[in-house]
ZAMIKOL-443709 format. One line per 5 residues: number of its first residue (from 1); for each residue x, y, z of C-alpha. Coordinates in nm, 2 decimals. Example, Ala and Ser with C-alpha at 12.3 -4.5 7.8 and 13.67 -1.06 7.14 Angstrom:
<nodes>
1> 1.23,-0.45,0.78 | 1.37,-0.11,0.71 $
</nodes>
This chain:
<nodes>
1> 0.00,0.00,0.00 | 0.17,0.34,-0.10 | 0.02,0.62,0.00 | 0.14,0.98,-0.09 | 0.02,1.30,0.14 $
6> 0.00,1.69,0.08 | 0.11,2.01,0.29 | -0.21,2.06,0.39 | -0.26,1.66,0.54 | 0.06,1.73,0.75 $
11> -0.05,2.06,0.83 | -0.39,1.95,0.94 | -0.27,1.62,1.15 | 0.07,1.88,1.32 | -0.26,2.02,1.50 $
16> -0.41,1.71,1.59 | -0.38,1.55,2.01 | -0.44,1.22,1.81 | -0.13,1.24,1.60 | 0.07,1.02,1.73 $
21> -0.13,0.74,1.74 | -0.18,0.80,1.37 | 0.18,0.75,1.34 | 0.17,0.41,1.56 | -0.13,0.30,1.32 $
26> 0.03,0.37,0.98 | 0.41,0.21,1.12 | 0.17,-0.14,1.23 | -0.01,-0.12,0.89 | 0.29,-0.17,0.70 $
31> 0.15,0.09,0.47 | 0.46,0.30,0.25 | 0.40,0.67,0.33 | 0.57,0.89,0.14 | 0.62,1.25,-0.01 $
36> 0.77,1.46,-0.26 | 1.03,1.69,-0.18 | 0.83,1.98,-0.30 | 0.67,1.88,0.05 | 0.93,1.93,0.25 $
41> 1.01,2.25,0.07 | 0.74,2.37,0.17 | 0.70,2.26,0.48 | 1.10,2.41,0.57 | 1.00,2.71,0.36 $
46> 0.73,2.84,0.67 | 0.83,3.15,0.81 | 0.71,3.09,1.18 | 0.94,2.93,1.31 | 0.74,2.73,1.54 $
51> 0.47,2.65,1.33 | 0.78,2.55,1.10 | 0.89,2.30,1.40 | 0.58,2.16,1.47 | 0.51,2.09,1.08 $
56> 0.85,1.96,1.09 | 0.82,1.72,1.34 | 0.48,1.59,1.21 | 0.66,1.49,0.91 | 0.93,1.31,0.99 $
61> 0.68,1.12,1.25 | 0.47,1.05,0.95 | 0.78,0.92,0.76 | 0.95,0.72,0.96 | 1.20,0.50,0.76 $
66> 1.02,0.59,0.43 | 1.24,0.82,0.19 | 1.16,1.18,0.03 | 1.11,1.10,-0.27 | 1.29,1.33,-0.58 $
71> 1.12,1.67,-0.74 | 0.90,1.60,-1.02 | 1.15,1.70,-1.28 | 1.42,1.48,-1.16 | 1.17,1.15,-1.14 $
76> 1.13,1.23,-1.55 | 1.50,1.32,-1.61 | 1.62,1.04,-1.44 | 1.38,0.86,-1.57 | 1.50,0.93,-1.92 $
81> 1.80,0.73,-1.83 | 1.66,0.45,-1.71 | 1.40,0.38,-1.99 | 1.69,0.41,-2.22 | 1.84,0.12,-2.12 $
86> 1.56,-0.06,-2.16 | 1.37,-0.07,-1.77 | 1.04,-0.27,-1.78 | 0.92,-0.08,-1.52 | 0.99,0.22,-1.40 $
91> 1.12,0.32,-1.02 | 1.07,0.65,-0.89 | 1.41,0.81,-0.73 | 1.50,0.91,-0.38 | 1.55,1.27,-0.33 $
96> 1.93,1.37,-0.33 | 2.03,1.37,0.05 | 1.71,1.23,0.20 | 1.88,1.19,0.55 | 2.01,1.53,0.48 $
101> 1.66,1.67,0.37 | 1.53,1.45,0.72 | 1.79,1.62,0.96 | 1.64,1.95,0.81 | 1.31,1.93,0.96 $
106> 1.43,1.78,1.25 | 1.55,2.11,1.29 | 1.31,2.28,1.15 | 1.33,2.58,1.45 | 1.68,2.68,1.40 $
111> 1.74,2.70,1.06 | 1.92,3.00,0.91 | 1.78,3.31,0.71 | 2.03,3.23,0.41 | 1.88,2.86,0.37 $
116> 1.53,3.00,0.34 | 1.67,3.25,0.12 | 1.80,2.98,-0.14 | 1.45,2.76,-0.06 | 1.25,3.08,-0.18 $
121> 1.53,3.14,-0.48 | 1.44,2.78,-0.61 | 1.10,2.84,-0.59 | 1.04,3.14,-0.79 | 1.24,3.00,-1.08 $
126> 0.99,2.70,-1.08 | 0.71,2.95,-1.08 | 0.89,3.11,-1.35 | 0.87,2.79,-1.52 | 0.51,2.69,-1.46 $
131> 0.43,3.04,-1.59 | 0.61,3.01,-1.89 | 0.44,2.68,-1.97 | 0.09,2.78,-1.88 | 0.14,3.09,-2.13 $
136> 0.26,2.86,-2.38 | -0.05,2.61,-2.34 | -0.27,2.86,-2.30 | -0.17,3.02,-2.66 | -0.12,2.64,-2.80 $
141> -0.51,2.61,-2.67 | -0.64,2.91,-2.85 | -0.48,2.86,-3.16 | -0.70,2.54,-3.17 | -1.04,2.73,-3.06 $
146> -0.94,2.96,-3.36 | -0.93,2.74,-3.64 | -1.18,2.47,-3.52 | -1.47,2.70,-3.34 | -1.51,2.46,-3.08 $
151> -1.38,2.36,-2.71 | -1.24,2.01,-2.76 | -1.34,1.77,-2.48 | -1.10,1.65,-2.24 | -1.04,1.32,-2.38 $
156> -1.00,1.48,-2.75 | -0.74,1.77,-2.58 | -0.53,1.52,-2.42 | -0.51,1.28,-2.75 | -0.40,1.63,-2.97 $
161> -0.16,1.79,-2.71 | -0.02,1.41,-2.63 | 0.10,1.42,-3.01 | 0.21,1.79,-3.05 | 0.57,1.94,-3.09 $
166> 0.46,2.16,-2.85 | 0.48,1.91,-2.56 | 0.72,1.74,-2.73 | 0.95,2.02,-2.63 | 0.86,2.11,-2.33 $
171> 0.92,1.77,-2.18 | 1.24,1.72,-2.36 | 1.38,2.08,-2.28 | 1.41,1.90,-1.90 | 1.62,1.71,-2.00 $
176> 1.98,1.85,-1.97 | 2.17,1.57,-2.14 | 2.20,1.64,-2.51 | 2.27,1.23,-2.63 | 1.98,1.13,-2.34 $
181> 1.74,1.41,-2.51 | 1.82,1.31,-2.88 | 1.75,0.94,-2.83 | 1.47,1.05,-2.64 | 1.32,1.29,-2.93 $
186> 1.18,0.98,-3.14 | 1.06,0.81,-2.87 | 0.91,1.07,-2.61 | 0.57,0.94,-2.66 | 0.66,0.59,-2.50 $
191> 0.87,0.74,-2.23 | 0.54,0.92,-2.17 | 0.32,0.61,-2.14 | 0.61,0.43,-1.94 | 0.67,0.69,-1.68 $
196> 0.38,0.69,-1.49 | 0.50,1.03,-1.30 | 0.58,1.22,-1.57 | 0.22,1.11,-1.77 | 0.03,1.20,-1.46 $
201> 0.19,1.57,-1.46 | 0.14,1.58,-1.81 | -0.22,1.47,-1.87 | -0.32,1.74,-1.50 | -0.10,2.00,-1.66 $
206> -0.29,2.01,-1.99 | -0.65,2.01,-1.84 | -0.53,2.28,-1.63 | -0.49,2.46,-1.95 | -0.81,2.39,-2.09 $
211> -0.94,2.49,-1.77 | -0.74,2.83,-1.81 | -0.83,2.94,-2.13 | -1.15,2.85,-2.11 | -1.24,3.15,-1.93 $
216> -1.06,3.53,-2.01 | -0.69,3.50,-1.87 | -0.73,3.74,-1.56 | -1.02,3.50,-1.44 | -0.80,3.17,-1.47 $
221> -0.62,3.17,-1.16 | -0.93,3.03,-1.00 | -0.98,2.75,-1.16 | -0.69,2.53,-1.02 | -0.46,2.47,-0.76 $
226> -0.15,2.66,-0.66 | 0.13,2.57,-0.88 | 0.33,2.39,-0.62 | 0.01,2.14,-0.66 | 0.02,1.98,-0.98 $
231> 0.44,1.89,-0.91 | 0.25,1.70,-0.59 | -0.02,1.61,-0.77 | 0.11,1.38,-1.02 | 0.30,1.17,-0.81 $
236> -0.07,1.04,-0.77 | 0.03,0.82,-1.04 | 0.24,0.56,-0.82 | 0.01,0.61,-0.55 | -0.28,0.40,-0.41 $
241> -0.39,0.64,-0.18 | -0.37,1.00,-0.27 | -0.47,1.26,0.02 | -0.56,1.61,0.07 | -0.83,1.79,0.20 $
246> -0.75,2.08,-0.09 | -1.06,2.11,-0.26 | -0.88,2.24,-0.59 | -0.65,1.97,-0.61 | -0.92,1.71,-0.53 $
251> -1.12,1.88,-0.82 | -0.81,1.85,-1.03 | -0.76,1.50,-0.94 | -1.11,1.38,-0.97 | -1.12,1.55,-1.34 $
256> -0.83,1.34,-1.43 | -0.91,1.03,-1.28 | -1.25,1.03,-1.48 | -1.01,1.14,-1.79 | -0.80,0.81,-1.71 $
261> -1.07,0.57,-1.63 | -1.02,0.26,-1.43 | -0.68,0.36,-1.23 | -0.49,0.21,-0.96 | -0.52,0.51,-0.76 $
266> -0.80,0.66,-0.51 | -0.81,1.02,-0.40 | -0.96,1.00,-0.07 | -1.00,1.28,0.21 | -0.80,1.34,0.57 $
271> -1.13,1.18,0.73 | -1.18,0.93,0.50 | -0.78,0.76,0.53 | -0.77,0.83,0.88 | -1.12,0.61,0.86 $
276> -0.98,0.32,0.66 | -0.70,0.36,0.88 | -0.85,0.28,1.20 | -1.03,0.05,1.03 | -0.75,-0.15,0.93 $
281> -0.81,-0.08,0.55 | -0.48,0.01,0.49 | -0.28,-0.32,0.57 | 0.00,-0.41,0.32 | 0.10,-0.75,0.29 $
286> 0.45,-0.65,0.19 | 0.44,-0.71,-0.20 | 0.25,-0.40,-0.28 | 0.57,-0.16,-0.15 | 0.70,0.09,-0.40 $
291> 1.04,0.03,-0.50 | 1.28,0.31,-0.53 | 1.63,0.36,-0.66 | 1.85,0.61,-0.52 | 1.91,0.99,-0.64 $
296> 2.13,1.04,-0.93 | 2.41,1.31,-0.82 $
</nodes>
């Protein structure tokens, strides 16, 4: 049983008396809990200090032996690697210095201005970058209203943008390697299908732009979740239990599920795991864990 949380789950339980015995429950269920580190970016990124230490602390409770798992963009240029040399199935990767990244919110209360200073750097180029690719989609998506006079569906969307150059390039401008991206160029479409990360934030990032250019441009922003979101969001794809109480996300989510049909995956409240929780719903019987290879530095 994998399960992958949001900020708002470990915000939400850092406030509850129960806590700990939520930690006790999920440790005797076997169940592998897990987050991105976008997560724990966040979480280190709060600017009370003690709110930062208690969110912290909730975190690595809710972790235990279970690694951070690598930023979305490194999970599909990693990935890249690995499917090149012929992987049947793909692995997601271990954040680079997961002990490191652990010690970190262990102490979550003392860490120093310059740290959050370089957390907060890091973030607004990623905003930079989820701009740039919304502005791109967003034009990609009225070109299409232009010439055909209608508003695809969601299934028709996905099936055109899944094909364009203009995905094309977006995914393979991640990747950083000039041989890995050339050898990837003919074949991007099968990485797609074969990285199940990297299709999830795909397939969520282009409904977000049909979403988005549906309605005028300055009205857009409230139609989905906060950008951080969709880089947490698509690690729904390895998950069997997704949960957040975020109602945008869960919208997002749901929209893509239905997209997707019959999925491994269930998005599912803080009430409702905490109820298949206690009600031992959640028991792993040790061939369902996610296997994970470690960062590539």
């Amino acid at each position: 049983m994998v399960i992958v949380i949001d900020t708002n789950v470990v915000s939400n339980l850092s406030c509850r008396v129960e806590c700990h015995e939520v930690v006790e429950l999920l440790r005797r269920s076997g169940a592998f809990l897990t987050v991105p580190e976008t997560i724990v970016e966040e979480v280190i990124r709060t600017s009370d200090p003690l709110v930062r230490a208690k969110l912290s602390r909730t975190l690595v409770d809710l972790l235990d032996d279970c690694p951070v798992l690598a930023h979305l963009w490194n999970q599909l240029t990693w990935g890249g690697q690995r499917f090149l040399c012929g992987e049947i199935a793909f692995k997601p990767f271990t954040a680079v210095g997961t002990d490191s990244l652990k010690t970190h919110l262990r102490n979550g209360d003392t860490l120093r201005p310059c740290a959050l200073e370089q957390l907060q750097e890091k973030k607004n180029k990623q905003v930079h970058t989820w701009d740039t690719m919304h502005a791109q989609g967003r034009l990609r998506f009225q070109e299409i209203l232009e010439k055909d006079k209608l508003i695809p569906d969601p299934a028709t969307w996905i099936a055109t943008m899944l094909k364009s150059e203009v995905l094309r390039n977006i995914m393979l401008e991640s990747v950083f390697n000039h041989t890995e991206r050339e050898l990837l160029r003919p074949r991007w479409q099968e990485y797609i299908a074969w990285n199940p990360i990297c299709r999830s934030f795909l397939e969520l990032f282009l409904l977000a732009i049909r979403r988005h250019a549906i309605e005028h441009e300055t009205a857009g922003s409230r139609n989905g979740p906060k950008w951080e979101d969709y880089y947490i969001g698509a690690f729904v794809g390895i998950a069997d239990r997704f949960v957040t109480d975020d109602t945008r996300l869960r919208s997002a989510l749901d929209q893509h599920r239905k997209y997707r049909g019959r999925v491994r995956w269930e998005t599912v409240s803080l009430k409702e795991f905490l109820g298949d929780l206690h009600g031992g719903k959640l028991r792993s019987d040790g061939r369902q864990m996610l296997e994970v290879l470690p960062a590539q530095v």
